[in-house]
C-alpha positions in Angstrom: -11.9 15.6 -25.5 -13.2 12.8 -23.3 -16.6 13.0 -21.5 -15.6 12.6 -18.0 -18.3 13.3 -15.2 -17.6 16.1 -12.5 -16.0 13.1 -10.2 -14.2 12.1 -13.0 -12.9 16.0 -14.0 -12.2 16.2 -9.7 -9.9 13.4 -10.1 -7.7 14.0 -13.0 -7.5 17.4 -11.3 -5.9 15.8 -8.4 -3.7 13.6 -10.9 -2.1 16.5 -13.3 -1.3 18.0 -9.4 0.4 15.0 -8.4 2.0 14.7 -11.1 3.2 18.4 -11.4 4.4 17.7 -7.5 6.4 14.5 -8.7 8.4 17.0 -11.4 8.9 19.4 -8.6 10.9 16.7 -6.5 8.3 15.0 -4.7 8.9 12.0 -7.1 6.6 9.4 -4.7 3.1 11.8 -5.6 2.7 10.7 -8.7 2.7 7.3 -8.6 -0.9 7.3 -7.0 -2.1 9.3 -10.0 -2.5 6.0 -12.6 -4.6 4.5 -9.7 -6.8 7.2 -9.5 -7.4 7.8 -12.9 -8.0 4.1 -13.0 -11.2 4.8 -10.4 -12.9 6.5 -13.9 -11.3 4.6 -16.6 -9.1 1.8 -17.5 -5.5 1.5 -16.1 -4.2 1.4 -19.5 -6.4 4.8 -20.8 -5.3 6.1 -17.5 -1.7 6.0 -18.6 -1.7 7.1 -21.9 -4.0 10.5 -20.8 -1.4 10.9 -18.0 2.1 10.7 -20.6 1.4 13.9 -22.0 1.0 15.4 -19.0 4.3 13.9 -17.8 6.0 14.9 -20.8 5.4 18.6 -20.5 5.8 18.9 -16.6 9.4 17.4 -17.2 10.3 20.5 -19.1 9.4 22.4 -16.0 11.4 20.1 -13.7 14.5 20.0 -16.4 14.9 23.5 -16.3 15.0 24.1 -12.1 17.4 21.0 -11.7 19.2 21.2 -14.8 22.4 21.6 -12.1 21.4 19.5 -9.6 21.7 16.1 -10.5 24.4 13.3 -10.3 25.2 11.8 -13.9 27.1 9.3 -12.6 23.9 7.4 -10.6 21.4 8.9 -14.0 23.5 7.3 -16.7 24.0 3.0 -14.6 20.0 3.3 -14.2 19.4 4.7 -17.9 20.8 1.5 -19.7 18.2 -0.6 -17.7 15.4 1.7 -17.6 15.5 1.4 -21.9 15.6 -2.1 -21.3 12.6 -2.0 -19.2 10.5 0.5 -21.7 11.4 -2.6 -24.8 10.1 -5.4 -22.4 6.7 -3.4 -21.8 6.1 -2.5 -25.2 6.9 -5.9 -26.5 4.4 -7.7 -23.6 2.0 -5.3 -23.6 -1.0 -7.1 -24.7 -0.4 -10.4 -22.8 0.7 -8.7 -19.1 -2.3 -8.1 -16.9 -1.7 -4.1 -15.7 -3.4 -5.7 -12.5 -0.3 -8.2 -11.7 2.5 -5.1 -12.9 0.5 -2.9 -10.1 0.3 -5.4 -7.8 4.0 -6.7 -7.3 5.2 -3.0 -7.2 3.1 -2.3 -4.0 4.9 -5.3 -2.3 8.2 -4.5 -3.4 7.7 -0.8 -1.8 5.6 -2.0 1.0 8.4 -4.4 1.8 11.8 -1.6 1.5 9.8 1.4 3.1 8.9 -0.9 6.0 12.2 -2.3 6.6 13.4 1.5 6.1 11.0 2.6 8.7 11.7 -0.1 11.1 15.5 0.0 10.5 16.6 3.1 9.4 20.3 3.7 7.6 22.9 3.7 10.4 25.1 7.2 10.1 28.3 7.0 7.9 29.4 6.5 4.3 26.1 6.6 1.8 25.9 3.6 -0.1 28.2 4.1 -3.8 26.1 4.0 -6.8 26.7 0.0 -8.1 26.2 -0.8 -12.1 24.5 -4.0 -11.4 22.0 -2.8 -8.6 21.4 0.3 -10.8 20.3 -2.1 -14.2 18.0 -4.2 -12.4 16.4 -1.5 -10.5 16.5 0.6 -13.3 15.0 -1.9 -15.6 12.1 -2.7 -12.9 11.3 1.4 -12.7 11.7 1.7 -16.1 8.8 -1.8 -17.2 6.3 -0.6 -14.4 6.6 3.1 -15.5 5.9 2.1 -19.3 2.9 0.5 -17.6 1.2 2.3 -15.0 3.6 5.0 -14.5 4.4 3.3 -11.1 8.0 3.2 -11.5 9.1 5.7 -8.6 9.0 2.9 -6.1 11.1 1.0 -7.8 13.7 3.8 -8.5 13.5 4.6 -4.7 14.9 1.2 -3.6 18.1 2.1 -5.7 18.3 5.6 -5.0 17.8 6.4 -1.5 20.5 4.0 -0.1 22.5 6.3 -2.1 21.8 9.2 0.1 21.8 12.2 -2.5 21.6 15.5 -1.2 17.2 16.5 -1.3 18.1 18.7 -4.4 20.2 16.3 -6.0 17.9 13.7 -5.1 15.0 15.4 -6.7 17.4 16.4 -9.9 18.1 13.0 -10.5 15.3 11.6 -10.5 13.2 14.3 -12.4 15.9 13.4 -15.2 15.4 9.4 -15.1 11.9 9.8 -15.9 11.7 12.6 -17.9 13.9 10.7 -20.6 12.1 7.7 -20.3 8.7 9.3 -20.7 9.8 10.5 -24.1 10.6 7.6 -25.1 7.5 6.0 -23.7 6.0 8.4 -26.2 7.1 6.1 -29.2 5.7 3.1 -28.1 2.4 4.5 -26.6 2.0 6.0 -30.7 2.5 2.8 -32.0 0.1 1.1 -29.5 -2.5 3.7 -30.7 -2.8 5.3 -26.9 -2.4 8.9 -28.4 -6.2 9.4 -29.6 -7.1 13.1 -30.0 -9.5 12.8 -27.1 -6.7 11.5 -25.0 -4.5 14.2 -25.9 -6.9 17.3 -26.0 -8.0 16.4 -22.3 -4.3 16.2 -21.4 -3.7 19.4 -22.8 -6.6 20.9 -20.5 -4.8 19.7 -17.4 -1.2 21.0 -18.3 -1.8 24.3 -16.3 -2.7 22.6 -13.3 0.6 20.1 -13.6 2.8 22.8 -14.2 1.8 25.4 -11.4 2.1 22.0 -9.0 5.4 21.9 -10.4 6.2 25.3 -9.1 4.5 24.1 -5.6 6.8 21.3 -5.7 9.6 23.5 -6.4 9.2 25.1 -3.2 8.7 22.3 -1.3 11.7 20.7 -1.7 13.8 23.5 -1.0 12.6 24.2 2.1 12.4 20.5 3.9 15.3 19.3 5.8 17.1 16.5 4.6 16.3 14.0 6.6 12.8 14.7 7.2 12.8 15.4 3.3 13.6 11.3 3.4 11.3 10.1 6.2 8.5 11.4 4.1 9.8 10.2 1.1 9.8 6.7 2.8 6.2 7.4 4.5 4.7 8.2 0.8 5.9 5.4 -0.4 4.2 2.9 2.1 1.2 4.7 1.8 1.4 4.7 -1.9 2.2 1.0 -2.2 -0.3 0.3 0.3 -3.1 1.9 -2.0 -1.4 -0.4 -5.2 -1.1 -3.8 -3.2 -5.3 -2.8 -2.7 -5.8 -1.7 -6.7 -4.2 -5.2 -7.9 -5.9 -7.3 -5.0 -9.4 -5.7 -5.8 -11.9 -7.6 -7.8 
């Protein structure tokens, strides 16, 4: 297990419950959990102790939205997101984790900024697209092989989409639960997987999964639009907090 000091034990507390919250439907929570992780540790340690963690709180969101998801806008952004997982593995040692974290703070800084200054006029939602759905896919699916910051990125394809919160939440649980395990090839190979890694993942799996549960409730409970307003709020604050890691010196 890894010897982490009591700050260091507070915050990967605060990451398994973020990213137990993400698995529940509140995808935009776990993105900060790589950054603060990162406040103890490398980014790229960070990551691999946090894939485990991912891996088994997707069981728990699989099984609560195993109805509620639409396999038509899952299966455009899968092809992509594969795509995405191959480029990070095969520029993994030659990307700086620092430029990755950076550019996916200004991408959402930039779409939940317009979204809050502009919101989505009433009508039609916007129809799932192949194209828009491989390059957005592909972008989610490199920066969350990286830093596990791909929810932005998803959220600039998805929301236009308007999805139902449920469905919303469904969906997106099952994008990144399939790519995490598949991540879980790569990180192997890459030797991320160490037993200390893995043993202090496997202490923070309670916490993840009763945040699931918490996450669970959550979503059924907030109205949809609100449900989207603070999707959209989370994310600005979320890329604010990247667009500060990938400045800092």
């Amino acid at each position: 297990m890894l010897e982490l000091s009591v700050a260091g034990w507070v915050l990967a507390v605060i990451a398994a419950m973020a990213v137990g919250l993400s698995k529940g439907g509140l995808a935009m929570v776990g993105t900060i959990s790589v950054p603060l992780m990162s406040l103890v540790m490398s980014p790229v340690q960070a990551a691999a102790l946090l894939l485990p963690i991912y891996v088994v709180s997707d069981l728990g969101g699989l099984i609560a939205f195993r109805r509620n998801l639409d396999r038509r806008v899952l299966m455009l952004a899968l092809p992509g997101a594969m795509a995405g997982i191959a480029v990070g593995w095969a520029t993994a040692s030659i990307v700086p984790v620092r430029g990755v974290t950076l550019i996916v703070g200004v991408i959402g800084f930039g779409f939940a900024l317009n979204a809050l200054i502009r919101p989505a006029p009433d009508g039609e939602p916007r129809p799932a697209r192949a194209r828009a759905a491989t390059i957005w896919g592909g972008l989610a699916g490199y920066t969350s092989f990286v830093s596990h910051a791909g929810a932005p990125l998803w959220l600039v394809y998805a929301q236009p989409l308007r999805l139902s919160p449920l469905v919303y939440a469904g969906t997106t649980t099952w994008f990144f639960a399939i790519g995490n395990w598949v991540k879980l090839i790569p990180y192997a190979a890459l030797g991320q997987l160490s037993p200390a890694n893995l043993a202090t993942a496997a202490a923070l799996m309670p916490v993840s999964l009763i945040a699931v549960w918490a996450g669970l409730r959550l979503v059924r409970i907030i109205p949809a639009a609100l449900f989207y307003r603070l999707i959209t709020w989370g994310l600005l604050l979320v890329s604010l907090r990247l667009i500060w890691q990938g400045l800092a010196p």
